[in-house]
N, C-alpha and C positions, 0 to 999 in steps of 0.2 A: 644382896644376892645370897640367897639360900641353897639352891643349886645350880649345877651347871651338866652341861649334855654334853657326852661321850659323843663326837664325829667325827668318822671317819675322811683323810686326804684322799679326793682331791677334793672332798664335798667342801670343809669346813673353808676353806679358801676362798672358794666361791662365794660363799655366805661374809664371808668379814671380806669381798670386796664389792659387795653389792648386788653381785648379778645373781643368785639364788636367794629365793624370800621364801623360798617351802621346803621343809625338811621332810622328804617322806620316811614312811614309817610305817611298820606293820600291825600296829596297836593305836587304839588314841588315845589322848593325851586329855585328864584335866587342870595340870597345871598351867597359872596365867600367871606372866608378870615378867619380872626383869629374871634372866637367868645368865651363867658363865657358860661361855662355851671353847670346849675342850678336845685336843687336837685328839684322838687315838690313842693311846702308846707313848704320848710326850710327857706328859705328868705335870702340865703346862693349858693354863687356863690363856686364850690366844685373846680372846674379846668377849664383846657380853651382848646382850639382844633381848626384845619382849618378845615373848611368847604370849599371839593375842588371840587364836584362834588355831582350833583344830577340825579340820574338813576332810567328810568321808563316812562310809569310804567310797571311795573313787573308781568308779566305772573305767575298764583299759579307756575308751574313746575319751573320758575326761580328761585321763592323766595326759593324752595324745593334745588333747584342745589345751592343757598348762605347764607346755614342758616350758614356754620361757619361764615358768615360772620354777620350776624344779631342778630345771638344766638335764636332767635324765636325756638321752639321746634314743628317740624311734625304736632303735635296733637293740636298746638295752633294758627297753619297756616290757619286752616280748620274751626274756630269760624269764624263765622261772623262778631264779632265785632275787629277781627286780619286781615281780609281777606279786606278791606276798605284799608290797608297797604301797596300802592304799587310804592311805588317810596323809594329809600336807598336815603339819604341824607349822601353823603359819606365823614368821621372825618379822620384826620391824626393828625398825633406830638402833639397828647394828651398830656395834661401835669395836675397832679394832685397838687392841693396847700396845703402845709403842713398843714394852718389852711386856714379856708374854708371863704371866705370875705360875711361881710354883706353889702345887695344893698338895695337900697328901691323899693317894689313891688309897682307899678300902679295899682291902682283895675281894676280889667277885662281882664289882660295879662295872657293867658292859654300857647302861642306857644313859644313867643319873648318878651322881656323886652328890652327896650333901657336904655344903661346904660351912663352916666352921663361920 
């Protein structure tokens, strides 16, 4: 794992228990492969995931026809500051780590942390 992504609670939860497989996002993405993923604010790598695919951008009716896939709720599709959200940066073989590893944050890394 060479990097890992910056997510935000409640999203990253969601994703290391299964039920979210699309990270949306306001840019796309071309990196592929196995990445760490990192709670917000924690300075704490939670689990790891592939990153296999980036799709978009996403029409509002798309993102409406994949919320099971995103988890986003109808009512929070429609904010302005949710609606910037059009591309899924799409996770597989999630995997959650029993205890959660410390990395050291770079000051100024919001999206990606390159991890050592």
């Amino acid at each position: 794992m060479k990097k890992a992504l910056l997510i935000k609670s409640p999203h990253i939860e969601k994703i290391l228990s299964g039920i979210k497989t699309w990270e949306m996002r306001s840019t796309a993405t071309k990196i592929r492969g196995k990445i760490g993923l990192v709670m917000s604010g924690s300075g704490k790598i939670y689990g790891s995931a592939n990153l296999v695919d980036c799709i978009g951008p996403l029409s509002p009716d798309d993102k409406l026809k994949s919320q099971h896939l995103h988890q986003i709720s109808p009512e929070r599709l429609l904010l302005p500051e949710v609606a910037k959200y059009k591309y899924a940066w799409v996770l597989q073989d999630v995997e959650k780590f029993p205890i959660p590893r410390a990395y050291a944050h770079p000051s100024g890394a919001v999206i990606w942390v390159n991890l050592e």
